[in-house]
PDB file as gemmi writes it, atoms N, CA and C in Angstrom:
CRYST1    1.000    1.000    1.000  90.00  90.00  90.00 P 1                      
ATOM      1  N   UNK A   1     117.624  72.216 127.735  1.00  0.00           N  
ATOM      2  CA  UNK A   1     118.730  72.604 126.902  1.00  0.00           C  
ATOM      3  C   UNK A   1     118.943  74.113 127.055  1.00  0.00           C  
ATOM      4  N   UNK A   2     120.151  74.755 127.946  1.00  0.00           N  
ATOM      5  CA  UNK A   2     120.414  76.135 127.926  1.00  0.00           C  
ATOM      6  C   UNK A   2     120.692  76.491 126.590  1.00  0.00           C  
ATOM      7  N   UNK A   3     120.142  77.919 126.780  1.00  0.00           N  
ATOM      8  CA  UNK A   3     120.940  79.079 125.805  1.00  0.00           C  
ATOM      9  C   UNK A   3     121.448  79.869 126.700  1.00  0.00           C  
ATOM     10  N   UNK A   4     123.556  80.276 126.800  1.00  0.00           N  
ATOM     11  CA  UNK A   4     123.482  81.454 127.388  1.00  0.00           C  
ATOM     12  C   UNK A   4     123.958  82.591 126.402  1.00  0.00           C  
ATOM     13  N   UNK A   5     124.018  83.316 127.175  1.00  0.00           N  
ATOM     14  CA  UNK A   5     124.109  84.719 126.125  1.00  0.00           C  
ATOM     15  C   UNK A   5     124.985  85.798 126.693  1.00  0.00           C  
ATOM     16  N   UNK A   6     126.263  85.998 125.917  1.00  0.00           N  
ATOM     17  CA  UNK A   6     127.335  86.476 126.133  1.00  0.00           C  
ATOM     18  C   UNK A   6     127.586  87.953 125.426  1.00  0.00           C  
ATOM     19  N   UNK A   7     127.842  89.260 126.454  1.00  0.00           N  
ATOM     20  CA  UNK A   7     128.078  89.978 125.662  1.00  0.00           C  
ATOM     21  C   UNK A   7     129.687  90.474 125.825  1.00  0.00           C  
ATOM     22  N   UNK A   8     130.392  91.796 125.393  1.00  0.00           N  
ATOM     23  CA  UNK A   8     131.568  92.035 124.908  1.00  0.00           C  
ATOM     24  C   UNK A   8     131.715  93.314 125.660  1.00  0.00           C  
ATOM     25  N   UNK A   9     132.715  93.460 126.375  1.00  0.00           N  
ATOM     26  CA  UNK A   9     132.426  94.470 127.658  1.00  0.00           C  
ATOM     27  C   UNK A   9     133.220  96.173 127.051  1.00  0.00           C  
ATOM     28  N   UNK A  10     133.531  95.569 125.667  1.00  0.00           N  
ATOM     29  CA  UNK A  10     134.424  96.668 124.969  1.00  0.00           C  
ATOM     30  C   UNK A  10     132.913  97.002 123.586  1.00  0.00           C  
ATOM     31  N   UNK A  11     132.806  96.440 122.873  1.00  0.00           N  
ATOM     32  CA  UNK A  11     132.069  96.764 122.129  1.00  0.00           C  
ATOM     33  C   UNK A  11     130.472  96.245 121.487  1.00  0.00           C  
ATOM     34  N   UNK A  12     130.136  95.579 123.065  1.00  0.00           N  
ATOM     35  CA  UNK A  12     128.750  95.466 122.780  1.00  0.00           C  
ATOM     36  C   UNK A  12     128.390  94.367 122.161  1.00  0.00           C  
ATOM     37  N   UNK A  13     128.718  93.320 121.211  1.00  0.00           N  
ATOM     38  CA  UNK A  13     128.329  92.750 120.472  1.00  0.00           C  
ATOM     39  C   UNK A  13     128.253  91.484 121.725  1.00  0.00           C  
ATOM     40  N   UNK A  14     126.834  90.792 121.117  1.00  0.00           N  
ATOM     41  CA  UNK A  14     126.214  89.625 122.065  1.00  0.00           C  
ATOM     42  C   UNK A  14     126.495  88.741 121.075  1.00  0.00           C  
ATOM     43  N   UNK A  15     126.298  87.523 121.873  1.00  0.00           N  
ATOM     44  CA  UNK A  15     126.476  86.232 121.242  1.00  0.00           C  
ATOM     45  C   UNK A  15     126.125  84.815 121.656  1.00  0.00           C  
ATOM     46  N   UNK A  16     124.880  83.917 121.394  1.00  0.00           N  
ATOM     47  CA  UNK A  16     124.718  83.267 122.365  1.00  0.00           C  
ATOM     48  C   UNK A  16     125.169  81.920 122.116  1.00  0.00           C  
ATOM     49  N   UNK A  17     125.438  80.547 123.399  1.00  0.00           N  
ATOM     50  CA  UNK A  17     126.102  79.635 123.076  1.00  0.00           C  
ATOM     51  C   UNK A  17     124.944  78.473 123.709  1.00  0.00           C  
ATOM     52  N   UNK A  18     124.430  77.770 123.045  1.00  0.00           N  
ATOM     53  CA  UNK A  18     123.886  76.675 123.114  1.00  0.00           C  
ATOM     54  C   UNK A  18     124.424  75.288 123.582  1.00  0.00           C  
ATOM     55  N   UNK A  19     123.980  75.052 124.748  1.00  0.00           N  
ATOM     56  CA  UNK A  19     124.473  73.801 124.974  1.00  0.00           C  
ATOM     57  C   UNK A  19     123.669  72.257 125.474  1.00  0.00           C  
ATOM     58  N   UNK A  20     124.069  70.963 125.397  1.00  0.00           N  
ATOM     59  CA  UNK A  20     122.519  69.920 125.474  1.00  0.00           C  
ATOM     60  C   UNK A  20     122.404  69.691 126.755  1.00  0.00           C  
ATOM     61  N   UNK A  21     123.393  70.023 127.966  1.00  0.00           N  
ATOM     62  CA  UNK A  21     122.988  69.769 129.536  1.00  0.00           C  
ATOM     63  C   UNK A  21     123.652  70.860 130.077  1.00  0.00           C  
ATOM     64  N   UNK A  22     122.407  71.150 131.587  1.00  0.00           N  
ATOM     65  CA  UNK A  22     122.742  72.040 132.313  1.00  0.00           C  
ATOM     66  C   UNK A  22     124.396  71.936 132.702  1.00  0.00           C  
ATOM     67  N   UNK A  23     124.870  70.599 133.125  1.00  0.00           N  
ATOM     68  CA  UNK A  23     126.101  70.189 134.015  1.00  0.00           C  
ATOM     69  C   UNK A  23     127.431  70.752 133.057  1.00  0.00           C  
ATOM     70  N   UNK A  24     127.179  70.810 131.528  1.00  0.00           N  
ATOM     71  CA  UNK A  24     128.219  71.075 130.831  1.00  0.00           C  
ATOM     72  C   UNK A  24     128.762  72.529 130.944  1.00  0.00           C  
ATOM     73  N   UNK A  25     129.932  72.570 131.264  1.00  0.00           N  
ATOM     74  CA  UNK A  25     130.868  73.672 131.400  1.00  0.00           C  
ATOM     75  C   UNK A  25     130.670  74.535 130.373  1.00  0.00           C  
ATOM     76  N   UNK A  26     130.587  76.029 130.458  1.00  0.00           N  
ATOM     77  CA  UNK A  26     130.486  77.182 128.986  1.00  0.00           C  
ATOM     78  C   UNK A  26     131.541  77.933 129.487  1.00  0.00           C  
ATOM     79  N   UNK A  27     132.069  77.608 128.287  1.00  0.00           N  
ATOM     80  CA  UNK A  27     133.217  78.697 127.891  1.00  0.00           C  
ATOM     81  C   UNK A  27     132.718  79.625 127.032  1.00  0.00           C  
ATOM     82  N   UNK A  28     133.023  80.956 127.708  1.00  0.00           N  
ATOM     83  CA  UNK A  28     132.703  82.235 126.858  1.00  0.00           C  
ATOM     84  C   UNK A  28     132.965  82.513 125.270  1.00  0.00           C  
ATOM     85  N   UNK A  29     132.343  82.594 124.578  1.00  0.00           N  
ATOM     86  CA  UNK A  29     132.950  82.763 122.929  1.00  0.00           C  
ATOM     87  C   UNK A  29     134.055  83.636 122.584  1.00  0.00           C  
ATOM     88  N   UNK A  30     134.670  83.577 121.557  1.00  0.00           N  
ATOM     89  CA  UNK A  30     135.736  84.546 121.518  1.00  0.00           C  
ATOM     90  C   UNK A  30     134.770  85.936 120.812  1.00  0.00           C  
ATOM     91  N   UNK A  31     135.418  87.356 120.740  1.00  0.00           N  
ATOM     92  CA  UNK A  31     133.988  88.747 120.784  1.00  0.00           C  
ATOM     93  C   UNK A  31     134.246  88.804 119.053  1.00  0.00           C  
ATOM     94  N   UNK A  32     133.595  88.291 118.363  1.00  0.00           N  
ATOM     95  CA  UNK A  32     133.488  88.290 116.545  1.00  0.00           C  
ATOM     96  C   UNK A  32     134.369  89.591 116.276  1.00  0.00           C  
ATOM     97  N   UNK A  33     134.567  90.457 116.689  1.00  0.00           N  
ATOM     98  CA  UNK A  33     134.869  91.980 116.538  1.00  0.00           C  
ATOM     99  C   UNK A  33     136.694  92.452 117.013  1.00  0.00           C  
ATOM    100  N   UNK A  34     137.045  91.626 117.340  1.00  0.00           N  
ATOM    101  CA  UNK A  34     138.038  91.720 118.398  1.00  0.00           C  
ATOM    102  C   UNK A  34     139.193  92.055 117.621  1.00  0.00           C  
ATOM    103  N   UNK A  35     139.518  91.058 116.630  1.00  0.00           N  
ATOM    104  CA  UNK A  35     140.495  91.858 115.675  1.00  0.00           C  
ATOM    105  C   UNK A  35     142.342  91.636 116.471  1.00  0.00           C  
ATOM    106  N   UNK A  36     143.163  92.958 116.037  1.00  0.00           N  
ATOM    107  CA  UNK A  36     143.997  93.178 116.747  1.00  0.00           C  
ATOM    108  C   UNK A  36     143.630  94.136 118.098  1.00  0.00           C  
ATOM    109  N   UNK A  37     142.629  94.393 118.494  1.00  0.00           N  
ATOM    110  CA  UNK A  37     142.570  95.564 119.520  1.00  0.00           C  
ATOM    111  C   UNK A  37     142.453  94.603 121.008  1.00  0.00           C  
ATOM    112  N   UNK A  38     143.112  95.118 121.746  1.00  0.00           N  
ATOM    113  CA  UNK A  38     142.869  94.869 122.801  1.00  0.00           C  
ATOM    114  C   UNK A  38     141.575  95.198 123.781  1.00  0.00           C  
ATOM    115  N   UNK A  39     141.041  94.442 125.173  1.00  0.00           N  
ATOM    116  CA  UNK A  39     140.023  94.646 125.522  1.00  0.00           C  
ATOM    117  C   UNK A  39     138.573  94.121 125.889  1.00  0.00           C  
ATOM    118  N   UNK A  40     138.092  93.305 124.410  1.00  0.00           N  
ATOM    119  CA  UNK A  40     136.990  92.992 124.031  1.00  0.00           C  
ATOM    120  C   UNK A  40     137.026  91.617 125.160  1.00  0.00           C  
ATOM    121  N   UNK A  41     136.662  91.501 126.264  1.00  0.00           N  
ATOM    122  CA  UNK A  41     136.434  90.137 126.545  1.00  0.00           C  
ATOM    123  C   UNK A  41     134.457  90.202 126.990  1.00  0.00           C  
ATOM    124  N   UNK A  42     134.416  88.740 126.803  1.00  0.00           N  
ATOM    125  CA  UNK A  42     132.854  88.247 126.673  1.00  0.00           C  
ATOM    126  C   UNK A  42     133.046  87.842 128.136  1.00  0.00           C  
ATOM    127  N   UNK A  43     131.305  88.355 128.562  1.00  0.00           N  
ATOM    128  CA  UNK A  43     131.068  87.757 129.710  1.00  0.00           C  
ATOM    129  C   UNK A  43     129.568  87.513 129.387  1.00  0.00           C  
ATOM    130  N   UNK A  44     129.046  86.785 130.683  1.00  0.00           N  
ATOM    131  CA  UNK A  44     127.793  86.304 130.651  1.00  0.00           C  
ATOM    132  C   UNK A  44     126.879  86.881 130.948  1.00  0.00           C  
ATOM    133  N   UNK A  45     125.326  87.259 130.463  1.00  0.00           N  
ATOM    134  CA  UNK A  45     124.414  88.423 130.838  1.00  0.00           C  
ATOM    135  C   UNK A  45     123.482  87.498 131.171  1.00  0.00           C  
ATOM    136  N   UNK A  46     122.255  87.876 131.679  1.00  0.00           N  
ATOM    137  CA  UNK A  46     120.906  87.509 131.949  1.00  0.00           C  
ATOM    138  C   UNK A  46     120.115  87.799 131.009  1.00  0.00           C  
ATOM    139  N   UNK A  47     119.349  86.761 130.002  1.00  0.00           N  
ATOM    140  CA  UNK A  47     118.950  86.508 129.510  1.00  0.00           C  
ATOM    141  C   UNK A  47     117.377  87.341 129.913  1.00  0.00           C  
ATOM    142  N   UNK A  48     117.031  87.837 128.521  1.00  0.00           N  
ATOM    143  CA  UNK A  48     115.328  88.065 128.722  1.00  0.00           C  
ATOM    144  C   UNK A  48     114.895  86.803 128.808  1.00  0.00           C  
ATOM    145  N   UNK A  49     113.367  86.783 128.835  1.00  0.00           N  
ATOM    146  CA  UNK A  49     112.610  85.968 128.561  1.00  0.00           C  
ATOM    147  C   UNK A  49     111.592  86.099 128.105  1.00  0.00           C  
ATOM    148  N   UNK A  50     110.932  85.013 127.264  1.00  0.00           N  
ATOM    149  CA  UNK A  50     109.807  85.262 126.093  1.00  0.00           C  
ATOM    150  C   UNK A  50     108.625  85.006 126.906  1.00  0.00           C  
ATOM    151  N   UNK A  51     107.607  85.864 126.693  1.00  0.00           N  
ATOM    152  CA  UNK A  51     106.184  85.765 127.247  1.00  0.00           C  
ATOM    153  C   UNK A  51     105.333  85.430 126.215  1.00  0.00           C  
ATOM    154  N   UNK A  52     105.038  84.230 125.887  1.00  0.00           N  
ATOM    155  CA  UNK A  52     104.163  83.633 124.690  1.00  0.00           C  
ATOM    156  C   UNK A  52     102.659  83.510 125.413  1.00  0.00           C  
ATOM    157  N   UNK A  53     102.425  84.751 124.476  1.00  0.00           N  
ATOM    158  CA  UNK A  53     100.635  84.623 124.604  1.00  0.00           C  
ATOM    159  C   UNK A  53      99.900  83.464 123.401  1.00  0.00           C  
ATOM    160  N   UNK A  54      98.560  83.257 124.146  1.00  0.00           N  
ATOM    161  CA  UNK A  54      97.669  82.331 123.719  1.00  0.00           C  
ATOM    162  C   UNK A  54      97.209  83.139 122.455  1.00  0.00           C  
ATOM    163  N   UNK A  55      96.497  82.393 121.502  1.00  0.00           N  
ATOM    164  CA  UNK A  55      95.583  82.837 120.581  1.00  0.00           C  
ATOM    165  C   UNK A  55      94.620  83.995 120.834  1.00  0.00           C  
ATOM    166  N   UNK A  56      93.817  84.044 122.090  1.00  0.00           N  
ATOM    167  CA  UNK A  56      92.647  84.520 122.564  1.00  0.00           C  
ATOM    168  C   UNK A  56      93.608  86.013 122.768  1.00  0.00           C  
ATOM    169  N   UNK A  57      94.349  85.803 123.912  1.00  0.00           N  
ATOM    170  CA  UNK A  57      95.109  87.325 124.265  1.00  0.00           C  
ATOM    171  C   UNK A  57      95.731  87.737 123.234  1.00  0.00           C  
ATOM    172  N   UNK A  58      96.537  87.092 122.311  1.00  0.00           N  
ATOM    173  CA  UNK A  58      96.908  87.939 120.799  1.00  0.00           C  
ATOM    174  C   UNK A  58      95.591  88.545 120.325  1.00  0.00           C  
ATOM    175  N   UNK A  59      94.662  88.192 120.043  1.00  0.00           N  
ATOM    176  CA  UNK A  59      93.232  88.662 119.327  1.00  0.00           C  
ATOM    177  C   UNK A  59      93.338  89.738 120.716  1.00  0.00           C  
ATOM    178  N   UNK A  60      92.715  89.617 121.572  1.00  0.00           N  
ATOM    179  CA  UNK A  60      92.398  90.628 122.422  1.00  0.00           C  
ATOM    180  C   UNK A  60      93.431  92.163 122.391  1.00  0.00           C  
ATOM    181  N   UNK A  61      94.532  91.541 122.449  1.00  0.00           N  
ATOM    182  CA  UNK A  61      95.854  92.846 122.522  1.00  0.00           C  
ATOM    183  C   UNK A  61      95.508  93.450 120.898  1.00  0.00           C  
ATOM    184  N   UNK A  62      95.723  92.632 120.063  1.00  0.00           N  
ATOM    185  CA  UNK A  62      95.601  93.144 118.758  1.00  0.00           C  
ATOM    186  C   UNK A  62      93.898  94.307 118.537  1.00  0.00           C  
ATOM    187  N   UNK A  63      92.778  93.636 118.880  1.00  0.00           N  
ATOM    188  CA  UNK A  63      91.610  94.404 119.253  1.00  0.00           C  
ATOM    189  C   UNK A  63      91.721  95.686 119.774  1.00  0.00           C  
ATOM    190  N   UNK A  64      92.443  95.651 120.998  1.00  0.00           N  
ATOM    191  CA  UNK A  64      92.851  96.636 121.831  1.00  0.00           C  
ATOM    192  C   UNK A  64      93.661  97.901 120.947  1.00  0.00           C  
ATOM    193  N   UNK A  65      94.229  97.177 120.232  1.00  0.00           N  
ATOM    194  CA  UNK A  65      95.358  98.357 119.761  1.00  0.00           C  
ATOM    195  C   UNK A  65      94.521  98.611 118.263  1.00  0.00           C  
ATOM    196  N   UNK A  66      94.297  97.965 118.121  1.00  0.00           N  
ATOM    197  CA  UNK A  66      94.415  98.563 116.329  1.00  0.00           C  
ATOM    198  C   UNK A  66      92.568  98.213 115.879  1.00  0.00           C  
ATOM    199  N   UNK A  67      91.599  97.991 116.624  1.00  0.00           N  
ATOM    200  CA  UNK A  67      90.528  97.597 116.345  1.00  0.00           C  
ATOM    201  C   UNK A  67      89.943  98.954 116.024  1.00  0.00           C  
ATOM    202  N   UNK A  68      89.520 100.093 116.195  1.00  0.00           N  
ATOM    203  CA  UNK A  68      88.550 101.373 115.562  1.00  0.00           C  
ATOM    204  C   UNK A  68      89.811 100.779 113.857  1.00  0.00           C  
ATOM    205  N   UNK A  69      90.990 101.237 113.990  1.00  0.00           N  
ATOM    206  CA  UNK A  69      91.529 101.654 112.459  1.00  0.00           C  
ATOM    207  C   UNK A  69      91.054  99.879 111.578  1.00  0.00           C  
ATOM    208  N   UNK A  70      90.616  99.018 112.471  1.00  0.00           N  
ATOM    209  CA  UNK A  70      90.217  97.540 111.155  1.00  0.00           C  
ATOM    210  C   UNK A  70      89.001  97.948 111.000  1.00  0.00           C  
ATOM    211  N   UNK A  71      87.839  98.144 112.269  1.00  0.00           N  
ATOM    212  CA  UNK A  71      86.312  98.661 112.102  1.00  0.00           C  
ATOM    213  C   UNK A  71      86.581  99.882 110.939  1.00  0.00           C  
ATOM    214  N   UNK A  72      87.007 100.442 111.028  1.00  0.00           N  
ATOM    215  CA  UNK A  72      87.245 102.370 109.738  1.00  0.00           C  
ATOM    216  C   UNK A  72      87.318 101.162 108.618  1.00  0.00           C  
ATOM    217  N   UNK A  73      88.371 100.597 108.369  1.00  0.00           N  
ATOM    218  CA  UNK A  73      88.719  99.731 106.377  1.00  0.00           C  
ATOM    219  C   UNK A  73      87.489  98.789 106.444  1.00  0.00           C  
ATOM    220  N   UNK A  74      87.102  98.106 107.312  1.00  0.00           N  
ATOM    221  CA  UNK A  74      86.290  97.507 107.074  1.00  0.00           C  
ATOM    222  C   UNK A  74      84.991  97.477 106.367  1.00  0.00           C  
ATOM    223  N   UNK A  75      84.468  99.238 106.747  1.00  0.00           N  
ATOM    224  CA  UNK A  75      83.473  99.622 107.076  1.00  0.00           C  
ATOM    225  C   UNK A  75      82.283  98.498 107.802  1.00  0.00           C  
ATOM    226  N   UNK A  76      81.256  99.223 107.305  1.00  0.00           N  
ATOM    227  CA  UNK A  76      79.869  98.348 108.027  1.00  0.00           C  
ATOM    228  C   UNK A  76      79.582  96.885 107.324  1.00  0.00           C  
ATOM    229  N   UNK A  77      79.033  96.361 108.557  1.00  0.00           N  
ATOM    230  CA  UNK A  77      78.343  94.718 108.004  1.00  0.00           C  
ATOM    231  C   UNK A  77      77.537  94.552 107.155  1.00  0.00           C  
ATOM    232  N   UNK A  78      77.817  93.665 105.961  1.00  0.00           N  
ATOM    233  CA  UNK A  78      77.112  93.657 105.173  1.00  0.00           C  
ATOM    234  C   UNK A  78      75.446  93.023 105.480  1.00  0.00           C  
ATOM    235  N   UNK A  79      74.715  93.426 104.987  1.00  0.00           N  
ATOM    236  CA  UNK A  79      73.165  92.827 105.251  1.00  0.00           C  
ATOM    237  C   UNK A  79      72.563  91.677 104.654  1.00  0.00           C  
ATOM    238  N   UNK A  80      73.031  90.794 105.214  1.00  0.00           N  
ATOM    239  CA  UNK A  80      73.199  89.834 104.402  1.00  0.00           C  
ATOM    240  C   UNK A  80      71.604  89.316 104.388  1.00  0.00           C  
ATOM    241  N   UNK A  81      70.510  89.849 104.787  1.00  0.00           N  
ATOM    242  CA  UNK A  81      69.365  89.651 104.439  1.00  0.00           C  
ATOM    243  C   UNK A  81      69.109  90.351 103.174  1.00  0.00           C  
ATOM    244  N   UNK A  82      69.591  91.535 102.763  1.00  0.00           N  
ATOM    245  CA  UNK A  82      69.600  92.175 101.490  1.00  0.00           C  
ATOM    246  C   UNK A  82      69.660  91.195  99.989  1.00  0.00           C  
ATOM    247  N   UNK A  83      71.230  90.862 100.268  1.00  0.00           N  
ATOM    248  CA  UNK A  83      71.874  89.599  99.314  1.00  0.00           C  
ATOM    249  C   UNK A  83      70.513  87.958  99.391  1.00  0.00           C  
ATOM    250  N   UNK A  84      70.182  87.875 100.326  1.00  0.00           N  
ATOM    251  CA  UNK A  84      69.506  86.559 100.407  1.00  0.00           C  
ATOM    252  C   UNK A  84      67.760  87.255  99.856  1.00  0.00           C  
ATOM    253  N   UNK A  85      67.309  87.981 100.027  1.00  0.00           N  
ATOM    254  CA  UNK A  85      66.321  88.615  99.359  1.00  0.00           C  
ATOM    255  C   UNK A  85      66.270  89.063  97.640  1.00  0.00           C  
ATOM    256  N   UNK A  86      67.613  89.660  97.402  1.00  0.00           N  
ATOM    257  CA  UNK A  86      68.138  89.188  95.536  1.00  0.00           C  
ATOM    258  C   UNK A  86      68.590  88.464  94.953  1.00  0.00           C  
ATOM    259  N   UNK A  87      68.818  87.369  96.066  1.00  0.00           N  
ATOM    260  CA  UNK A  87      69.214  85.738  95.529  1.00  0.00           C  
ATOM    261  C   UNK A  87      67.584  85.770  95.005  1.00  0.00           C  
ATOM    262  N   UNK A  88      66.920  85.801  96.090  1.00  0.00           N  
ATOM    263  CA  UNK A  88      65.109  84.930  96.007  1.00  0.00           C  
ATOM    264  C   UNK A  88      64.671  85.727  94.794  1.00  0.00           C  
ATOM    265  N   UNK A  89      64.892  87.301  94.544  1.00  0.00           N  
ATOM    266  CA  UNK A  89      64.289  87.664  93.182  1.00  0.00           C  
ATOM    267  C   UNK A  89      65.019  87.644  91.728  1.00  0.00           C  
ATOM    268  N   UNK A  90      66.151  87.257  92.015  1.00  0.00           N  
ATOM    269  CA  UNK A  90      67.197  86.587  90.767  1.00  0.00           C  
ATOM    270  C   UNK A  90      66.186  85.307  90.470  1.00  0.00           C  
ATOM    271  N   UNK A  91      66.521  84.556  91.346  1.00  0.00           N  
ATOM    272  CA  UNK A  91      66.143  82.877  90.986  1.00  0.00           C  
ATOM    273  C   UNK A  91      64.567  82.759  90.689  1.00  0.00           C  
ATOM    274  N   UNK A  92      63.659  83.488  90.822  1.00  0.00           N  
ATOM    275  CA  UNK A  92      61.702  83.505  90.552  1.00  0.00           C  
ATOM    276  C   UNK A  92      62.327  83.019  88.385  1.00  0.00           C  
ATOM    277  N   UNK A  93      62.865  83.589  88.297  1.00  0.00           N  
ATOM    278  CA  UNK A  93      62.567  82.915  86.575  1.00  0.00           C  
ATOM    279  C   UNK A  93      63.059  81.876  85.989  1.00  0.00           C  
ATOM    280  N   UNK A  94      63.760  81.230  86.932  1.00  0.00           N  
ATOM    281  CA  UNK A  94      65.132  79.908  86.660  1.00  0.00           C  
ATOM    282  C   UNK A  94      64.237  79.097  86.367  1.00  0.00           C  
ATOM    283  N   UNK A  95      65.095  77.906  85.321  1.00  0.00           N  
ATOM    284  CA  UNK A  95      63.895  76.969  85.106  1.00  0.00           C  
ATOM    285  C   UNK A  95      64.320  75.799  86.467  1.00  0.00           C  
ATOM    286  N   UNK A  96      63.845  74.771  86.984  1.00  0.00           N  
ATOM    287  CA  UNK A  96      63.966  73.630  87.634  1.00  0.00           C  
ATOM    288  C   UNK A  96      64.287  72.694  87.639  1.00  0.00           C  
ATOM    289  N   UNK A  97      65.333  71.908  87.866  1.00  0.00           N  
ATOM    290  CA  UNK A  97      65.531  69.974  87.660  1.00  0.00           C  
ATOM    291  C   UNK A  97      64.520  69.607  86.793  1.00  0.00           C  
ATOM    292  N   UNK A  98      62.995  69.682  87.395  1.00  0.00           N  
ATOM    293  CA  UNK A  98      61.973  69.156  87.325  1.00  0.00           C  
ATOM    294  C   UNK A  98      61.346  69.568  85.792  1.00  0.00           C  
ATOM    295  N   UNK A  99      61.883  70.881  84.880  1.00  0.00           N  
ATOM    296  CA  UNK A  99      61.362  71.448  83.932  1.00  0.00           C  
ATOM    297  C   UNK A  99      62.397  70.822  82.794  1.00  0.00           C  
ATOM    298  N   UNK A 100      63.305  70.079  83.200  1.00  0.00           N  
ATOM    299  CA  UNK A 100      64.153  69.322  82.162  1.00  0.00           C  
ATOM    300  C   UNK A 100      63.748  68.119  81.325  1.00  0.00           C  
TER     301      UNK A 100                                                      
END                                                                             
């Protein structure tokens, strides 16, 4: 299913026209802008195209660019042997299932 994409050789404005088969004929849109002025006719441009990255290369590019300023907010890893060592001396006075 094309998209083409039409711009306005007087004032710039793009516009694109969707159609459901290659074989179907496109007629240029009329230029939204056109008004009484003479000029504005639409012609057909070359289309960019989208480069859709994977999950992995978004993480990686994103790493790349902005990873020291997430490591800085983040700061350091927590120690999580610390927390699991004041779990064990919290819980020494709890009573047990078994003390019920």
């Amino acid at each position: 299913m094309p998209l083409y994409e039409f711009k306005c050789s007087k004032c710039g404005t793009v516009e694109e026209v969707f159609k459901r088969t290659i074989q179907t004929d496109v007629e240029p849109p009329p230029c939204p802008k056109r008004g009484k002025e003479r000029g504005h006719q639409m012609r057909r441009i070359v289309s960019k195209f989208a480069r859709h990255l994977t999950m992995a290369d978004q993480l990686a590019e994103a790493e790349a660019k902005w990873g020291k300023e997430v490591d800085a907010a983040m700061g350091p890893e927590p120690d999580v042997g610390k927390y699991a060592r004041r779990y064990e001396s919290l819980s020494k006075g709890l009573p047990t299932p078994d003390d019920a």
